[in-house]
CHARMM-style PDB file with segment names, atoms N, HN, CA, C and O in Angstrom:
ATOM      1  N   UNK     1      78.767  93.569  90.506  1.00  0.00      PROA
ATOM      2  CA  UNK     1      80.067  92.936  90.612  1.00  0.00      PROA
ATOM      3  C   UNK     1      80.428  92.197  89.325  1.00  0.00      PROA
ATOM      4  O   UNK     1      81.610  92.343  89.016  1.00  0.00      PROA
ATOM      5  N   UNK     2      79.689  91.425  88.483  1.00  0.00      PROA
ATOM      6  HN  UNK     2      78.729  91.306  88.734  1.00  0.00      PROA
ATOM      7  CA  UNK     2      79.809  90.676  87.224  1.00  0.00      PROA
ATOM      8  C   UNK     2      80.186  91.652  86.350  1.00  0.00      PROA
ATOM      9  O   UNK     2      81.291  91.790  85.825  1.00  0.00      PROA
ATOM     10  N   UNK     3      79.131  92.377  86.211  1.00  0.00      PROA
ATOM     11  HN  UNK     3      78.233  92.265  86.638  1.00  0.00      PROA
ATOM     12  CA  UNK     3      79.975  93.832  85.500  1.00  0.00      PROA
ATOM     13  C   UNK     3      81.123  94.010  84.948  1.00  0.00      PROA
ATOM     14  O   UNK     3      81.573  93.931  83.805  1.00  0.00      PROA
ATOM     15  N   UNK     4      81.730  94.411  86.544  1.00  0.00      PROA
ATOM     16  HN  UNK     4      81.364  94.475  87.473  1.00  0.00      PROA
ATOM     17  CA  UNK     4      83.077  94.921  86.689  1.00  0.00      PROA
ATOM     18  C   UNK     4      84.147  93.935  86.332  1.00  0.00      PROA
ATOM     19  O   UNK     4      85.199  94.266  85.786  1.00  0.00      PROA
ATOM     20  N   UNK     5      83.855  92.803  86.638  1.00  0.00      PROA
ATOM     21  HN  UNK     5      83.000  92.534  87.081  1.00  0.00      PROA
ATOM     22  CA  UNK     5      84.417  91.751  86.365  1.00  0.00      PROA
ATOM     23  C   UNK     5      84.972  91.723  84.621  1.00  0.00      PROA
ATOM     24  O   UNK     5      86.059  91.890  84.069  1.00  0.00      PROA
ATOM     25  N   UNK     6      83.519  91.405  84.143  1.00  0.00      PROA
ATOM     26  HN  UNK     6      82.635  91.269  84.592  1.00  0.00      PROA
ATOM     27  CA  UNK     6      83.378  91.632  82.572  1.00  0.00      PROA
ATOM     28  C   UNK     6      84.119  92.825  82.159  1.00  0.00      PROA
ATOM     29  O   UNK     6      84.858  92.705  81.182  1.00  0.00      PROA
ATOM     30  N   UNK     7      84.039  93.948  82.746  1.00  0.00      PROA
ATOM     31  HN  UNK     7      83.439  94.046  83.540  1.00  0.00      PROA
ATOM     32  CA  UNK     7      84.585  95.256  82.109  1.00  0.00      PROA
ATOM     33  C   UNK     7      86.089  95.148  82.191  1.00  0.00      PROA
ATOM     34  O   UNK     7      86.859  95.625  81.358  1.00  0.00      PROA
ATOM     35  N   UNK     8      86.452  94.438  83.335  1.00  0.00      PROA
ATOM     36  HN  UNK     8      85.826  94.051  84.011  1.00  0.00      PROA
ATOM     37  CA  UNK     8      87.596  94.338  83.697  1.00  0.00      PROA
ATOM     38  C   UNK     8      88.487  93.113  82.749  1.00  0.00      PROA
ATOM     39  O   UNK     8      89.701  93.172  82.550  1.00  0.00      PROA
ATOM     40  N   UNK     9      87.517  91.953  82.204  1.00  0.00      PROA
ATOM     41  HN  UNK     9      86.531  91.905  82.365  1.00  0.00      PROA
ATOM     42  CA  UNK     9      88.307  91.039  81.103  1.00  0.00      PROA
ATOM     43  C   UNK     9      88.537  91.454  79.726  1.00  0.00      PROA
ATOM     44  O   UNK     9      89.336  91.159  78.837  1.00  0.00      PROA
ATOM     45  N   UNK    10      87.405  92.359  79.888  1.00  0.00      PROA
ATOM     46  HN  UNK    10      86.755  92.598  80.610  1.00  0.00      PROA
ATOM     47  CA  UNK    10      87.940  93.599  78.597  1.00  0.00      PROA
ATOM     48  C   UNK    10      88.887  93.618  78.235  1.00  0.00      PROA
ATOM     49  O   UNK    10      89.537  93.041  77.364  1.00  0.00      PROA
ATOM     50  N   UNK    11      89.170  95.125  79.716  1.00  0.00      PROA
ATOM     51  HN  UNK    11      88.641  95.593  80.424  1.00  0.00      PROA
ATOM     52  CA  UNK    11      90.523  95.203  79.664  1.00  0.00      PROA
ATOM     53  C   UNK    11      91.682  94.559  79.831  1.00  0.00      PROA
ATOM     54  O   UNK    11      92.676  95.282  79.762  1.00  0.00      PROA
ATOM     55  N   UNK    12      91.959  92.792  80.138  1.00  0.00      PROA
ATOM     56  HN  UNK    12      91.152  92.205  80.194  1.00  0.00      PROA
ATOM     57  CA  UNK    12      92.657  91.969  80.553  1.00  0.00      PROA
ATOM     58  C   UNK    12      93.415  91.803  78.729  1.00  0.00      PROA
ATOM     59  O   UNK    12      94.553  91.737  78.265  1.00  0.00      PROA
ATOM     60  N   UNK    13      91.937  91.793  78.149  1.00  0.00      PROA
ATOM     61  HN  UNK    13      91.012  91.846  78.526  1.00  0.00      PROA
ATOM     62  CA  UNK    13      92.191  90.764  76.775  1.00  0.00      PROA
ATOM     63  C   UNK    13      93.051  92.143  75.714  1.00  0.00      PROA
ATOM     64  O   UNK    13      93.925  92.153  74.848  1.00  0.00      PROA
ATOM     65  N   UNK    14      92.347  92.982  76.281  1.00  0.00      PROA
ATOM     66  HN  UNK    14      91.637  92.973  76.985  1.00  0.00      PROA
ATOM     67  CA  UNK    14      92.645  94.242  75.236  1.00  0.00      PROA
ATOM     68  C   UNK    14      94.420  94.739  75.798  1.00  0.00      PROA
ATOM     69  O   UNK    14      95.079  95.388  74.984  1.00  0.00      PROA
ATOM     70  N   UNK    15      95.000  94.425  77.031  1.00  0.00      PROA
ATOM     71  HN  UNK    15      94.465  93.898  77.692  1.00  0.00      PROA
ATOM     72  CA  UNK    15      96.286  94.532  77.477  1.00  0.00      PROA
ATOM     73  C   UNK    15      97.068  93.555  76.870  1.00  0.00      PROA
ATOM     74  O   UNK    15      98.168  93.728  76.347  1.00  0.00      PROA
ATOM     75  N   UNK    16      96.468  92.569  76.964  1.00  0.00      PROA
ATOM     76  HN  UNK    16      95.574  92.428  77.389  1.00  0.00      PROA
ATOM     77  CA  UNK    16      97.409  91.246  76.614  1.00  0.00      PROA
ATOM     78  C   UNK    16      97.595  91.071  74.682  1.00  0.00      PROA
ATOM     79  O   UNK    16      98.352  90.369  74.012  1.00  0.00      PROA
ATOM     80  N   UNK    17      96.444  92.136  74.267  1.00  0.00      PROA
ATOM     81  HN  UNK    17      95.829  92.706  74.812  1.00  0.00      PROA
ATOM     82  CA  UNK    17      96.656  92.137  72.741  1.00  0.00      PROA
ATOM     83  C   UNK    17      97.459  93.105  72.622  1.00  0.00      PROA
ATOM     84  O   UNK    17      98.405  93.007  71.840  1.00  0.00      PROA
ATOM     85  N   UNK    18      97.279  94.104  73.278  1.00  0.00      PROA
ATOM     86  HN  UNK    18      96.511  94.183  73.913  1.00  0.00      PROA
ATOM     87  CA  UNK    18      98.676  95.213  72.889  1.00  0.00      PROA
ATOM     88  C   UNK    18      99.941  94.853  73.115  1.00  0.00      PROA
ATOM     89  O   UNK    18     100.870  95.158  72.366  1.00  0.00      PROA
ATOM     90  N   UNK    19     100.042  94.245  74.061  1.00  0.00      PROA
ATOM     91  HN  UNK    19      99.288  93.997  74.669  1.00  0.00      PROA
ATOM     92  CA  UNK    19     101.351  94.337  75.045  1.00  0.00      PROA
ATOM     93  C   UNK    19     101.979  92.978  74.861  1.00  0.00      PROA
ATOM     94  O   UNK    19     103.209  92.949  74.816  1.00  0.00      PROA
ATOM     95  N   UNK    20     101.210  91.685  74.731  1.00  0.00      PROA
ATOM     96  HN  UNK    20     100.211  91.709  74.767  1.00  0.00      PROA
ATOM     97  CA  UNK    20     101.381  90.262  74.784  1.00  0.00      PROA
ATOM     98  C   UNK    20     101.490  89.484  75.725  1.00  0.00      PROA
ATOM     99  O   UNK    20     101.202  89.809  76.877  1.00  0.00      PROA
ATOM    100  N   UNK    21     101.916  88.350  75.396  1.00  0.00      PROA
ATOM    101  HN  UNK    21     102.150  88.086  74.461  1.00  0.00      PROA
ATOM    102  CA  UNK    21     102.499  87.591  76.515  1.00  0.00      PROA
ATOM    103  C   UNK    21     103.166  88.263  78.087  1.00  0.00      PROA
ATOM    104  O   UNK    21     104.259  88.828  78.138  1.00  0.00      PROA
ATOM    105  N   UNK    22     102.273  88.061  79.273  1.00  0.00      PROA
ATOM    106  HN  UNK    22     101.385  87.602  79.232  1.00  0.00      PROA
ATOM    107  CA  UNK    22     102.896  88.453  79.793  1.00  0.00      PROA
ATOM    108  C   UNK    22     102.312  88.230  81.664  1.00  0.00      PROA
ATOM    109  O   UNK    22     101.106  88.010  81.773  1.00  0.00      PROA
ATOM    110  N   UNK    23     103.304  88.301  83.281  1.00  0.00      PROA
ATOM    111  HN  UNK    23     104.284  88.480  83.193  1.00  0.00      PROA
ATOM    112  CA  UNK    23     102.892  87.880  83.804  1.00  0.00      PROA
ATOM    113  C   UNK    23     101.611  87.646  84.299  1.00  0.00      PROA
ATOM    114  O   UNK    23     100.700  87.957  83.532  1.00  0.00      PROA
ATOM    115  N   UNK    24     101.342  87.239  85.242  1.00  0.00      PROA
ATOM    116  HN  UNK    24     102.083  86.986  85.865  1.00  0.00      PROA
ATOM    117  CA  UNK    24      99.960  87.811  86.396  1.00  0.00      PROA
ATOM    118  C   UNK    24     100.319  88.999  87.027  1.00  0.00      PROA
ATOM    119  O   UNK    24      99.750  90.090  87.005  1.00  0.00      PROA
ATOM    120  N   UNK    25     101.568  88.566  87.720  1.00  0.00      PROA
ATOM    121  HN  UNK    25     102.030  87.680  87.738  1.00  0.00      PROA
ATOM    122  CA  UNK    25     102.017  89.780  88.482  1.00  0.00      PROA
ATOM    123  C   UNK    25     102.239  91.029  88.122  1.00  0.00      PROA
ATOM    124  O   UNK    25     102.400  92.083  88.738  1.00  0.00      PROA
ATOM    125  N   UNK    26     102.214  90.681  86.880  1.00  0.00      PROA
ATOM    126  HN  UNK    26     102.082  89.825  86.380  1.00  0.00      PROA
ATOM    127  CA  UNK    26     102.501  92.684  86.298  1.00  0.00      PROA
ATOM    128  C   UNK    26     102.044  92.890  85.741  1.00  0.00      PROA
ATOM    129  O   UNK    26     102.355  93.935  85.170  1.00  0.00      PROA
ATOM    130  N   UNK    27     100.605  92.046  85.188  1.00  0.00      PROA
ATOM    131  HN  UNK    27     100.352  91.197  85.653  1.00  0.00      PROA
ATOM    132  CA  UNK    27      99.288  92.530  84.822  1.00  0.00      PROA
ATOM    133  C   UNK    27      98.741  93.048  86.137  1.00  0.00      PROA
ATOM    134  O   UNK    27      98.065  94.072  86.044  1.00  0.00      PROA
ATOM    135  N   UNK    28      98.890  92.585  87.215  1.00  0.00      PROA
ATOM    136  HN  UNK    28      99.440  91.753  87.291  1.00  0.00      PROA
ATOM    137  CA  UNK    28      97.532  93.620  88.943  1.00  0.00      PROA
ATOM    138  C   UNK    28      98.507  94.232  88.868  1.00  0.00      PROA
ATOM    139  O   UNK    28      98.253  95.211  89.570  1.00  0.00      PROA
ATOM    140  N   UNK    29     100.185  94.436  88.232  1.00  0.00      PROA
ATOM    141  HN  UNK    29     100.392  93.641  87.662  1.00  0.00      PROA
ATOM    142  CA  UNK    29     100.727  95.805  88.834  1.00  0.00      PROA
ATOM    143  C   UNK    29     100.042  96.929  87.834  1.00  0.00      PROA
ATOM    144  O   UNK    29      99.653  97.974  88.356  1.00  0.00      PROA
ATOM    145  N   UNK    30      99.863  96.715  86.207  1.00  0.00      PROA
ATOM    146  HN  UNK    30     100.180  95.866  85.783  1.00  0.00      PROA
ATOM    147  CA  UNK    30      99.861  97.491  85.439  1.00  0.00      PROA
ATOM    148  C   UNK    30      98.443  98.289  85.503  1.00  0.00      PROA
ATOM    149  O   UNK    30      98.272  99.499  85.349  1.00  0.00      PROA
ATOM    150  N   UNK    31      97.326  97.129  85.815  1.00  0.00      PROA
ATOM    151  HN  UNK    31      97.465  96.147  85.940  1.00  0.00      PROA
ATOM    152  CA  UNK    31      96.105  97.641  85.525  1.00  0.00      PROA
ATOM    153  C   UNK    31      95.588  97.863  87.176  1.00  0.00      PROA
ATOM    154  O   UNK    31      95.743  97.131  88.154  1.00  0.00      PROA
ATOM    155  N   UNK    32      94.950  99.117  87.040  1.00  0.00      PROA
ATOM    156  HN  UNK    32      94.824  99.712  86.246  1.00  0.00      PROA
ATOM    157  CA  UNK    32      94.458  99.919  88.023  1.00  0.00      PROA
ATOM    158  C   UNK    32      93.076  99.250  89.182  1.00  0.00      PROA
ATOM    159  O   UNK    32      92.814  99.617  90.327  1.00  0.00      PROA
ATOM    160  N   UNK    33      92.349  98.080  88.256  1.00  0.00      PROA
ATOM    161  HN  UNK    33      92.562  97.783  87.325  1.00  0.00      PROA
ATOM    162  CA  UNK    33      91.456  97.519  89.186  1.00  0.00      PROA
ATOM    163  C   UNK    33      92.103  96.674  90.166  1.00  0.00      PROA
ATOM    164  O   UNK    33      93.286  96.425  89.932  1.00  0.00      PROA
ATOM    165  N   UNK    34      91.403  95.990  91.604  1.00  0.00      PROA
ATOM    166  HN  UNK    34      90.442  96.192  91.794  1.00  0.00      PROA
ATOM    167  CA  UNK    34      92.558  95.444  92.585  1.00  0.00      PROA
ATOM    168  C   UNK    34      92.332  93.931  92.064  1.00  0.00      PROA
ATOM    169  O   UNK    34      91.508  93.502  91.256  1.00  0.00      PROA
ATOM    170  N   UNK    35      93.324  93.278  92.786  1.00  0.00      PROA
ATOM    171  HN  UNK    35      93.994  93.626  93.442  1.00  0.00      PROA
ATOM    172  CA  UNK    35      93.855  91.882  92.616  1.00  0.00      PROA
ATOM    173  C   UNK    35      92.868  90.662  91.937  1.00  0.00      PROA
ATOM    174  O   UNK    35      92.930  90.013  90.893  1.00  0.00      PROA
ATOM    175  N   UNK    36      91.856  90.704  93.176  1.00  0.00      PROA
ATOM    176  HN  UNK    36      91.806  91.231  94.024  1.00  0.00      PROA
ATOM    177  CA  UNK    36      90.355  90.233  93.490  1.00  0.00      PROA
ATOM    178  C   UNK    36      89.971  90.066  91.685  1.00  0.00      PROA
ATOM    179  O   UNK    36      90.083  89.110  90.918  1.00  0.00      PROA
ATOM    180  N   UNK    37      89.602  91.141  91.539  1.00  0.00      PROA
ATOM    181  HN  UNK    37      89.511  91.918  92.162  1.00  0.00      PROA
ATOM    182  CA  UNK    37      88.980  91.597  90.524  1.00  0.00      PROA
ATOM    183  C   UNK    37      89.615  91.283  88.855  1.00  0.00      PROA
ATOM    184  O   UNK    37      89.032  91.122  87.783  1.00  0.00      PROA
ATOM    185  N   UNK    38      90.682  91.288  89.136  1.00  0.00      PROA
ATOM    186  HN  UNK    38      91.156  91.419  90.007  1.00  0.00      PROA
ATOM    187  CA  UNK    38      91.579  91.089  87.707  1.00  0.00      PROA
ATOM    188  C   UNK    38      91.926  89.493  87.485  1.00  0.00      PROA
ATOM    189  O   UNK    38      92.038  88.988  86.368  1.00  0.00      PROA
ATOM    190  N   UNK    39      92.076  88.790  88.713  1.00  0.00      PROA
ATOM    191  HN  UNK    39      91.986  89.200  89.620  1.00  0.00      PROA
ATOM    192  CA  UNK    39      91.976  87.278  89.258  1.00  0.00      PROA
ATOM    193  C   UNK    39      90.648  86.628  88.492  1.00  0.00      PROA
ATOM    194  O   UNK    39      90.595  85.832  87.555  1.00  0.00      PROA
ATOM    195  N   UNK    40      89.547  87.310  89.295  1.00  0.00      PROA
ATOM    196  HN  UNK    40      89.590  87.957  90.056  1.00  0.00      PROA
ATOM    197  CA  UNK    40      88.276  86.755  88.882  1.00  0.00      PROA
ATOM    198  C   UNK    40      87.996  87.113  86.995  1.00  0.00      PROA
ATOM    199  O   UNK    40      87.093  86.523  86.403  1.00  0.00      PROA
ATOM    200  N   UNK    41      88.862  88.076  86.309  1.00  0.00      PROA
ATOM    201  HN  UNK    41      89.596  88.556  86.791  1.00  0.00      PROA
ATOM    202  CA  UNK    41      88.359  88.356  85.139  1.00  0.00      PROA
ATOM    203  C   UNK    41      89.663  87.330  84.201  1.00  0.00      PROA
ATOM    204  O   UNK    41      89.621  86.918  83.042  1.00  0.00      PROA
ATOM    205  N   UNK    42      90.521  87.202  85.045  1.00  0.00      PROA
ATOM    206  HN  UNK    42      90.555  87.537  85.986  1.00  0.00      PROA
ATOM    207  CA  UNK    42      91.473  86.057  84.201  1.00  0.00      PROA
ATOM    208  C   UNK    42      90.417  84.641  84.409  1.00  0.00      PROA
ATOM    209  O   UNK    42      90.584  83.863  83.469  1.00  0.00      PROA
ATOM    210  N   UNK    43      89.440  84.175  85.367  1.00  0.00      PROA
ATOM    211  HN  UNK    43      89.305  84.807  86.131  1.00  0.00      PROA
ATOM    212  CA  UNK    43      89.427  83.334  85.353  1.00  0.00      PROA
ATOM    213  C   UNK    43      88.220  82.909  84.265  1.00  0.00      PROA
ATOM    214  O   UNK    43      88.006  81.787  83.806  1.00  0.00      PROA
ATOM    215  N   UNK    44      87.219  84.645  83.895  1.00  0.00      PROA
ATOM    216  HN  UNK    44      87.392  85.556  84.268  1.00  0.00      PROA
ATOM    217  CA  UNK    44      86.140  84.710  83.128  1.00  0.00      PROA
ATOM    218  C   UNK    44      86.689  83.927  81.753  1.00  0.00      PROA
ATOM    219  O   UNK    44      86.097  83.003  81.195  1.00  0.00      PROA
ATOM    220  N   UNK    45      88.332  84.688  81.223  1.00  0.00      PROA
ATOM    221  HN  UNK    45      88.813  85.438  81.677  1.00  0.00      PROA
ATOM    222  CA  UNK    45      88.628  84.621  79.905  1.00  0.00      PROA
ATOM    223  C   UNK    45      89.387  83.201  79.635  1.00  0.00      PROA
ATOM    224  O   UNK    45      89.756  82.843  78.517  1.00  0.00      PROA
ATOM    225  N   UNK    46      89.548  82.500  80.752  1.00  0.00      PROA
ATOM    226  HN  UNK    46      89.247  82.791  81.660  1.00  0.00      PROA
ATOM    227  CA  UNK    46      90.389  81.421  80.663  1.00  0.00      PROA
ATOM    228  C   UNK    46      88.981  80.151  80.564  1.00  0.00      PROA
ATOM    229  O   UNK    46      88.979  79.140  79.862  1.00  0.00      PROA
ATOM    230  N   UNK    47      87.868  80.634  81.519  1.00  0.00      PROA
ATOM    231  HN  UNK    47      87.870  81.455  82.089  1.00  0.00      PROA
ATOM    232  CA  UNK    47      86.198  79.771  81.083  1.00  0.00      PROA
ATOM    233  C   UNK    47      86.524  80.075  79.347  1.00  0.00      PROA
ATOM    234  O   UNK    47      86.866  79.158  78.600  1.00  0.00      PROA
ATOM    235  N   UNK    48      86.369  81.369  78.923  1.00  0.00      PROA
ATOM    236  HN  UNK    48      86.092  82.114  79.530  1.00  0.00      PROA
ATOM    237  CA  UNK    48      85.967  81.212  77.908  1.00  0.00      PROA
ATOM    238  C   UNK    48      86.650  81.003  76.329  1.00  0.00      PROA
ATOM    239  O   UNK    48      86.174  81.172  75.206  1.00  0.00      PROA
ATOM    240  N   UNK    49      88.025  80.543  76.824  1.00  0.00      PROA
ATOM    241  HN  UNK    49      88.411  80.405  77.736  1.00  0.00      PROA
ATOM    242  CA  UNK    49      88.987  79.986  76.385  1.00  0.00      PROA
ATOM    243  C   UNK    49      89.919  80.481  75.431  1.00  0.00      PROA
ATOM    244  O   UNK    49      90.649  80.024  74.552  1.00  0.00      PROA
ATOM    245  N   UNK    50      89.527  81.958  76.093  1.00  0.00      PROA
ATOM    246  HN  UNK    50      88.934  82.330  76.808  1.00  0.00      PROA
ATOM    247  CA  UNK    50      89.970  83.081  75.525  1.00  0.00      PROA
ATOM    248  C   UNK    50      92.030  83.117  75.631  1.00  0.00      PROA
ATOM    249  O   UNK    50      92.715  83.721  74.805  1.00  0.00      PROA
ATOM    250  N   UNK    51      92.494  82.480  76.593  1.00  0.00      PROA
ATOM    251  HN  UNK    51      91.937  81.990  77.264  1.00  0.00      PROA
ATOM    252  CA  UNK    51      94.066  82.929  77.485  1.00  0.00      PROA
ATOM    253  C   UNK    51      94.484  81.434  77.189  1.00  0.00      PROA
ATOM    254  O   UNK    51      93.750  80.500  76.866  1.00  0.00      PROA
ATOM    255  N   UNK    52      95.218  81.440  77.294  1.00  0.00      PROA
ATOM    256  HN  UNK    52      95.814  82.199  77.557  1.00  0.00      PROA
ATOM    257  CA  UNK    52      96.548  80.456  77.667  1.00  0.00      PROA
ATOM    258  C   UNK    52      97.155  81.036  79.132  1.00  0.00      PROA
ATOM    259  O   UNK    52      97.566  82.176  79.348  1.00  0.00      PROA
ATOM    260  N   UNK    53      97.086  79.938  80.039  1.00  0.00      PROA
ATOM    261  HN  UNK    53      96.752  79.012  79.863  1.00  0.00      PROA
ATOM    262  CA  UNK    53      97.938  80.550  81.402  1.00  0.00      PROA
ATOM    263  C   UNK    53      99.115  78.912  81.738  1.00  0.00      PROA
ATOM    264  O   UNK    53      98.825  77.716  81.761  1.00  0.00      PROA
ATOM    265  N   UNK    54     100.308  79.572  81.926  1.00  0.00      PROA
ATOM    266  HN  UNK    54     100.543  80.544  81.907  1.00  0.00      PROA
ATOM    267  CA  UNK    54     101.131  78.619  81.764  1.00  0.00      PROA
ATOM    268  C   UNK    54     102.318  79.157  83.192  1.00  0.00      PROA
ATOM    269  O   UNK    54     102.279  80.149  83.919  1.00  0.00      PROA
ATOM    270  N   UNK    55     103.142  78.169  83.139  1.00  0.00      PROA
ATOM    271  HN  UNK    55     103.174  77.363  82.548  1.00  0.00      PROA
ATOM    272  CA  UNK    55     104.391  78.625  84.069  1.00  0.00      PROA
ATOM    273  C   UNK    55     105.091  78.903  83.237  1.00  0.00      PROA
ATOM    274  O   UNK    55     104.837  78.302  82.193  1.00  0.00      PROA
ATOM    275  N   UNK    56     106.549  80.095  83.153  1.00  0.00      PROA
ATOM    276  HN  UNK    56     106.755  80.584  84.001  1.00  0.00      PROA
ATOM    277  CA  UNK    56     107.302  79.905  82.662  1.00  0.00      PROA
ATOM    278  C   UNK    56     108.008  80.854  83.826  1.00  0.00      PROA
ATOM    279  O   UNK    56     107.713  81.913  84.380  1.00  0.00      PROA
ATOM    280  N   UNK    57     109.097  79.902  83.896  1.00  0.00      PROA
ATOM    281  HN  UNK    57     109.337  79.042  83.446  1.00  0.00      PROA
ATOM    282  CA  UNK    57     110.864  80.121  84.770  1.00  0.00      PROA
ATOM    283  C   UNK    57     110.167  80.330  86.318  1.00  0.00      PROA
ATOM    284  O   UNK    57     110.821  80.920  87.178  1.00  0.00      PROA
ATOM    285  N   UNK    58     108.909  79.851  86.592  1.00  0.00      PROA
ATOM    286  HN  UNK    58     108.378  79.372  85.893  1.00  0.00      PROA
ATOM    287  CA  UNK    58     108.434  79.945  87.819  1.00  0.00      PROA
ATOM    288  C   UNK    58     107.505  80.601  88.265  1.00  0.00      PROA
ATOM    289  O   UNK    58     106.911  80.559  89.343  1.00  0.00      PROA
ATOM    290  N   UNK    59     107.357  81.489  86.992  1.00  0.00      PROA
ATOM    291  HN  UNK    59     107.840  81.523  86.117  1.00  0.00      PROA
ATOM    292  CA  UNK    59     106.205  82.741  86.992  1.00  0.00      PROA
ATOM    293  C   UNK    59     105.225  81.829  86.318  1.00  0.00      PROA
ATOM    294  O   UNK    59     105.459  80.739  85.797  1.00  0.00      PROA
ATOM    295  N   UNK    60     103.660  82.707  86.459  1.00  0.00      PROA
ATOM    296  HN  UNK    60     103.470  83.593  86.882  1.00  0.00      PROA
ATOM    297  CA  UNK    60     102.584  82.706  86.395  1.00  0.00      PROA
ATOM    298  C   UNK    60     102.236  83.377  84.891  1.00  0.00      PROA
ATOM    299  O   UNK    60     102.232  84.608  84.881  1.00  0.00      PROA
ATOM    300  N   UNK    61     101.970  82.759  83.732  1.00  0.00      PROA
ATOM    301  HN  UNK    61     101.973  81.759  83.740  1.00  0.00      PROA
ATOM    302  CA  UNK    61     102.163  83.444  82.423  1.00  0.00      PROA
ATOM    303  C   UNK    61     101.057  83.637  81.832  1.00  0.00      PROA
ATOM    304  O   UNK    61     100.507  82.612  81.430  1.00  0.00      PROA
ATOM    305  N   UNK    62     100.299  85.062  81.552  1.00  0.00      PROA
ATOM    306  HN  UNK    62     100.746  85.895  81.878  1.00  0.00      PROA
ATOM    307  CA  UNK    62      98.993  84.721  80.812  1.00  0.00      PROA
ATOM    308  C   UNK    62      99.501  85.438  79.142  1.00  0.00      PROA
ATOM    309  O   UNK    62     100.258  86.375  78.891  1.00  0.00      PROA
ATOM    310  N   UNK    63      98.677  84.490  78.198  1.00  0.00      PROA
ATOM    311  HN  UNK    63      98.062  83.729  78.402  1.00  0.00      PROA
ATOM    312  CA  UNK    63      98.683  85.071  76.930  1.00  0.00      PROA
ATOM    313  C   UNK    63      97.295  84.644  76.426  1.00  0.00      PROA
ATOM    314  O   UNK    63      96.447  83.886  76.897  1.00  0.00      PROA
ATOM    315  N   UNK    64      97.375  85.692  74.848  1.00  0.00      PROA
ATOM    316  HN  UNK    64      98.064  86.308  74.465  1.00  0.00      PROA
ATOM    317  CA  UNK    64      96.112  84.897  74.460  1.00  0.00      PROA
ATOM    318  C   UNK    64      96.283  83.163  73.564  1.00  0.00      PROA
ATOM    319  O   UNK    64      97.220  82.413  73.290  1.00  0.00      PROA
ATOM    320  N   UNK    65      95.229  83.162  73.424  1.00  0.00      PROA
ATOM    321  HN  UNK    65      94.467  83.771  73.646  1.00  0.00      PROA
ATOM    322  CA  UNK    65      95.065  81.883  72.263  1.00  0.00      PROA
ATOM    323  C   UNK    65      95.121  82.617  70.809  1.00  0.00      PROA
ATOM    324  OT1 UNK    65      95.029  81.951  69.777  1.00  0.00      PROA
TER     325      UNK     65
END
């Protein structure tokens, strides 16, 4: 399960460098692993102080640092 997790902040960090700034919600829409899983790998990269997660206009905002 840590793994997947890890494999999965990978891909969190490697989306958010292509693509940028951008929600929660349409990061679990975009990327194919489920909710659970993409949740727990935002929360790996935000330990490791990798993200910025903020509100903006009401939404849920992750970017990097």
């Amino acid at each position: 399960m840590s793994e997947l997790v890890g494999i999965t902040a990978g891909t969190v960090w490697n989306y958010l460098n292509n693509q940028g700034p951008t929600t929660v919600a349409k990061l679990i829409r975009e990327l194919q692993e489920d909710e659970k899983t993409i949740q727990r790998s935002i929360g790996w990269l935000a330990q490791e102080g990798k993200i910025n997660l903020e509100i903006v206009n009401r939404a849920e905002t992750i970017s990097l640092k």
